[in-house]
GUTORLO-310893 format. One record per atom (N, C-alpha, C): x, y, z; residue number from 1. Coordinates in steps of 0.1 Angstrom, whole numbers, plus 5000, padded with zeros to 4 digits. Atoms other than C-alpha are relative to their C-alpha. Layout:
! residues N
<<X,Y,Z>,NUM>
...
END
This chain:
! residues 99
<<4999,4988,5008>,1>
<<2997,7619,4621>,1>
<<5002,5012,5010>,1>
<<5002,4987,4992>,2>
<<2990,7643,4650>,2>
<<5014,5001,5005>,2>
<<4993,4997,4991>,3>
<<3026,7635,4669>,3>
<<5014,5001,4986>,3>
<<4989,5000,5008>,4>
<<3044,7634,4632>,4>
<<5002,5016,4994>,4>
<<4994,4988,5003>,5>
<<3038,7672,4630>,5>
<<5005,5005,5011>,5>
<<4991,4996,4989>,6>
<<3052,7679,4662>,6>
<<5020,4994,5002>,6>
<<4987,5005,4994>,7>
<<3082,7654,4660>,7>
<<4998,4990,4983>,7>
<<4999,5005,5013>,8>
<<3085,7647,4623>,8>
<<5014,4989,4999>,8>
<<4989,4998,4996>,9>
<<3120,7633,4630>,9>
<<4998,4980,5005>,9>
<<5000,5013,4991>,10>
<<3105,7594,4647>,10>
<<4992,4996,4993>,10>
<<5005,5007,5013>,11>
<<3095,7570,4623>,11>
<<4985,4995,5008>,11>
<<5008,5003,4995>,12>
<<3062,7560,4623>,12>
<<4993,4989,4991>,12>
<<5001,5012,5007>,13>
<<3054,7524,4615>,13>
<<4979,4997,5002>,13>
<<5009,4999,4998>,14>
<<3016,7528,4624>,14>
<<4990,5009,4996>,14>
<<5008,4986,5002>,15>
<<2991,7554,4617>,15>
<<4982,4995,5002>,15>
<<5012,5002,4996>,16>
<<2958,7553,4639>,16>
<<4992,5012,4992>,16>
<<5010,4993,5008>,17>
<<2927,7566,4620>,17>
<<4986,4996,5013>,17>
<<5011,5003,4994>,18>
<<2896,7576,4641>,18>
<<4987,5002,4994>,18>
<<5016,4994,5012>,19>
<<2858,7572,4625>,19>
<<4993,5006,5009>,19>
<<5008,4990,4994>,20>
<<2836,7596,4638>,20>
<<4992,4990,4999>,20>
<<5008,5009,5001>,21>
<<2805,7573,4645>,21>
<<4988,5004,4988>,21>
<<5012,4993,5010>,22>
<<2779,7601,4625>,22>
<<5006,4997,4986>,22>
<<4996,5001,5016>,23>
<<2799,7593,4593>,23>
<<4999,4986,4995>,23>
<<4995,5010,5009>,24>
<<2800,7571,4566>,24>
<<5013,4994,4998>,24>
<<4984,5002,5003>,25>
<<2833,7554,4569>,25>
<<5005,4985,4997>,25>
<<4998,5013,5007>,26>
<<2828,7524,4544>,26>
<<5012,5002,4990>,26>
<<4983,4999,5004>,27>
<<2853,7538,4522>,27>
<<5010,5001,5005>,27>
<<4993,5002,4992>,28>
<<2877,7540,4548>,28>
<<5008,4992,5008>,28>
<<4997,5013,4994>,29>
<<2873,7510,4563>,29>
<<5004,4991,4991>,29>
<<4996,5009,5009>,30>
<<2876,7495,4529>,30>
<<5015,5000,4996>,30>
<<4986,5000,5004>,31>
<<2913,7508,4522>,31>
<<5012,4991,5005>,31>
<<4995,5007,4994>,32>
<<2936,7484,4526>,32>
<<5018,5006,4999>,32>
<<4986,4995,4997>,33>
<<2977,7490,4535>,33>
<<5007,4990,4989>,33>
<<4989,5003,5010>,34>
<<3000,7483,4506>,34>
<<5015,4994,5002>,34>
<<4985,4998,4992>,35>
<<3032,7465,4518>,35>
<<5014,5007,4990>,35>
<<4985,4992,5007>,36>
<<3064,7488,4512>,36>
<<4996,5014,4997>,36>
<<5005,4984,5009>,37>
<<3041,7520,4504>,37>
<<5000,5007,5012>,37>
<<5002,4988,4987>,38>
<<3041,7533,4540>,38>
<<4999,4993,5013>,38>
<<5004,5010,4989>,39>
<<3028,7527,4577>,39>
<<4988,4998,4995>,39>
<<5017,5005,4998>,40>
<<3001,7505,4585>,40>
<<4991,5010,5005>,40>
<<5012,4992,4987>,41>
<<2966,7515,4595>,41>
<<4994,4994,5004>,41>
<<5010,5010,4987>,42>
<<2947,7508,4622>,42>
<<4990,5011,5002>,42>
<<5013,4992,4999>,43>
<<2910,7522,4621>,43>
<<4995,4994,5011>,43>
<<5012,5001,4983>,44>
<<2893,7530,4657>,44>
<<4991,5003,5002>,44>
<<5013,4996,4998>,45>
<<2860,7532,4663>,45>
<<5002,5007,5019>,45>
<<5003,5001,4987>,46>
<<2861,7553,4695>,46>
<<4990,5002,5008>,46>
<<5007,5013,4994>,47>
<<2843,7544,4726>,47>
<<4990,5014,4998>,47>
<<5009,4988,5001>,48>
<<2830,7583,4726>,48>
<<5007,5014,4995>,48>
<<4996,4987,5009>,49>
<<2834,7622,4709>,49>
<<5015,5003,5002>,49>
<<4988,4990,4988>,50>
<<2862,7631,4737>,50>
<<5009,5000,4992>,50>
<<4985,5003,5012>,51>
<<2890,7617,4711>,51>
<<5001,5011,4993>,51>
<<5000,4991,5015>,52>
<<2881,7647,4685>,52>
<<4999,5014,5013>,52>
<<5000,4984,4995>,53>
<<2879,7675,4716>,53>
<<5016,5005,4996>,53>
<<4989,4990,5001>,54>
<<2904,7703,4708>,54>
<<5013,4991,4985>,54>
<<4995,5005,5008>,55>
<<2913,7685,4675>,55>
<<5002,5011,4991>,55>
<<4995,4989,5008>,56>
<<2929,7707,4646>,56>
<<4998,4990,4986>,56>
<<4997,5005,5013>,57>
<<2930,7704,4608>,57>
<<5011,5002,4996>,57>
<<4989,4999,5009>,58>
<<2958,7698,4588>,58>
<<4999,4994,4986>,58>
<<5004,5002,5014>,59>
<<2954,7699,4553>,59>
<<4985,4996,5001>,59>
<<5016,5006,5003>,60>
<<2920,7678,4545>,60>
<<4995,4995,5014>,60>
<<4998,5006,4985>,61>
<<2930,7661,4582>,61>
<<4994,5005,5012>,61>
<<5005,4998,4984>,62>
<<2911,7658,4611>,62>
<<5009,4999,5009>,62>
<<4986,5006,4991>,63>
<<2941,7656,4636>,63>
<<4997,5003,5017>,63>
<<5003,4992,4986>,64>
<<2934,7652,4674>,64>
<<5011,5001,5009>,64>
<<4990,4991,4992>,65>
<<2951,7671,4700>,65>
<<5013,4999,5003>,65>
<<4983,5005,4998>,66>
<<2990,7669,4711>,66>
<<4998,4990,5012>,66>
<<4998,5010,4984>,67>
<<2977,7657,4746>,67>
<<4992,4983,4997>,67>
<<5008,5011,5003>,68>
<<2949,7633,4728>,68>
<<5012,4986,4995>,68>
<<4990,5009,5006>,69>
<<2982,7620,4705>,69>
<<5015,4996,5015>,69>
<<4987,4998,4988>,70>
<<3007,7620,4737>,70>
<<4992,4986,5007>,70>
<<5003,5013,4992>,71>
<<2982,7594,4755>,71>
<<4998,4987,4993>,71>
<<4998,5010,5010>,72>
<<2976,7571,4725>,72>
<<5012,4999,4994>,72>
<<4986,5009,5002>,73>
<<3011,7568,4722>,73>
<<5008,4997,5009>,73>
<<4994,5001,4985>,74>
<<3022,7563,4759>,74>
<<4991,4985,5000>,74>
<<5007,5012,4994>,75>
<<2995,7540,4763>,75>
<<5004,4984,4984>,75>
<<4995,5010,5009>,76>
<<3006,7518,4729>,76>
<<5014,4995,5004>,76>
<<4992,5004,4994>,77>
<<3040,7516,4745>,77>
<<5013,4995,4992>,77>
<<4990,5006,5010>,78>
<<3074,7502,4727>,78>
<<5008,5011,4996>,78>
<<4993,4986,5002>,79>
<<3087,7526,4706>,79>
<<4993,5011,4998>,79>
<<5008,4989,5001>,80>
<<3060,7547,4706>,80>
<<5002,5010,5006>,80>
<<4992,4995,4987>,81>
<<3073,7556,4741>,81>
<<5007,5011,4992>,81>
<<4993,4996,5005>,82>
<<3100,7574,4727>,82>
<<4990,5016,4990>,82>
<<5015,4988,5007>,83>
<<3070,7599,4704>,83>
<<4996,5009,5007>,83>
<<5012,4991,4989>,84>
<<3050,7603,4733>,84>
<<5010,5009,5005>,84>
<<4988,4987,4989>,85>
<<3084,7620,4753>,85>
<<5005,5009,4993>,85>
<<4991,4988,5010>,86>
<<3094,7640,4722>,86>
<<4987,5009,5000>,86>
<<5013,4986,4996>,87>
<<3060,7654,4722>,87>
<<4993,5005,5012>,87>
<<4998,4992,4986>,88>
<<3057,7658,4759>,88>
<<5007,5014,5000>,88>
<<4995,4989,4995>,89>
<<3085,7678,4760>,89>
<<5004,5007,4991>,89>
<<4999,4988,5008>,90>
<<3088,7700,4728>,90>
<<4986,5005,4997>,90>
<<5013,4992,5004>,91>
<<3052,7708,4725>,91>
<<4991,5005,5016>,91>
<<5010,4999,4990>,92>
<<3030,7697,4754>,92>
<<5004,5012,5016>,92>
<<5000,4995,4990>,93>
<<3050,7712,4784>,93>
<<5006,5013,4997>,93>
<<4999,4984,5006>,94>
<<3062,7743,4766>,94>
<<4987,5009,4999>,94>
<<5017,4992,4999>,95>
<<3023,7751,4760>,95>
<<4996,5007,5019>,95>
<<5003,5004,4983>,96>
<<3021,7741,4799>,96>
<<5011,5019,5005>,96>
<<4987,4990,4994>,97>
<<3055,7768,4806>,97>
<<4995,5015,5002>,97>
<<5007,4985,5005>,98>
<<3037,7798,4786>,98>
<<4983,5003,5008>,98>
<<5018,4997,4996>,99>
<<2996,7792,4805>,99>
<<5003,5006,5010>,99>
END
């Protein structure tokens, strides 16, 4: 979600969800993926907070950061590739241009 408002434009056949550990996230984990209604999900328990530093809202959405979404789509690899360098270089290093 985080790299489809930067680069709305690159399909996205995935959609990682992170549970905060302090929450309840039995309904969450219970939802299951409908085939034909969208991308998949894939729910991550991460290892610690860092995932959610400098995270923003969007709409109801917890969304974490462009650089947080830039390494979890570099590091998944394939065509994700392709995500991570559109939001490299229309968000991340334009931020980088203007500090």
């Amino acid at each position: 979600m985080a790299a489809s408002t930067e680069a709305p434009y690159v399909d996205i056949d995935i959609i990682d969800i992170f549970l905060a550990p302090t929450n309840d996230n039995s309904k969450l984990q219970s939802l299951k993926t409908e085939p034909f209604v969208g991308p998949a999900l894939r729910f991550i328990a991460p290892y610690d907070d860092g995932v959610f530093l400098y995270s923003n809202r969007v709409g109801k959405a917890l969304v974490v950061s462009d650089v947080q979404a830039y390494l979890d789509l570099y590091a998944r690899g394939g065509r994700d590739l392709k995500q991570a360098e559109v939001l490299l270089k229309t968000t991340i290093q334009r931020r980088w241009a203007t500090a």
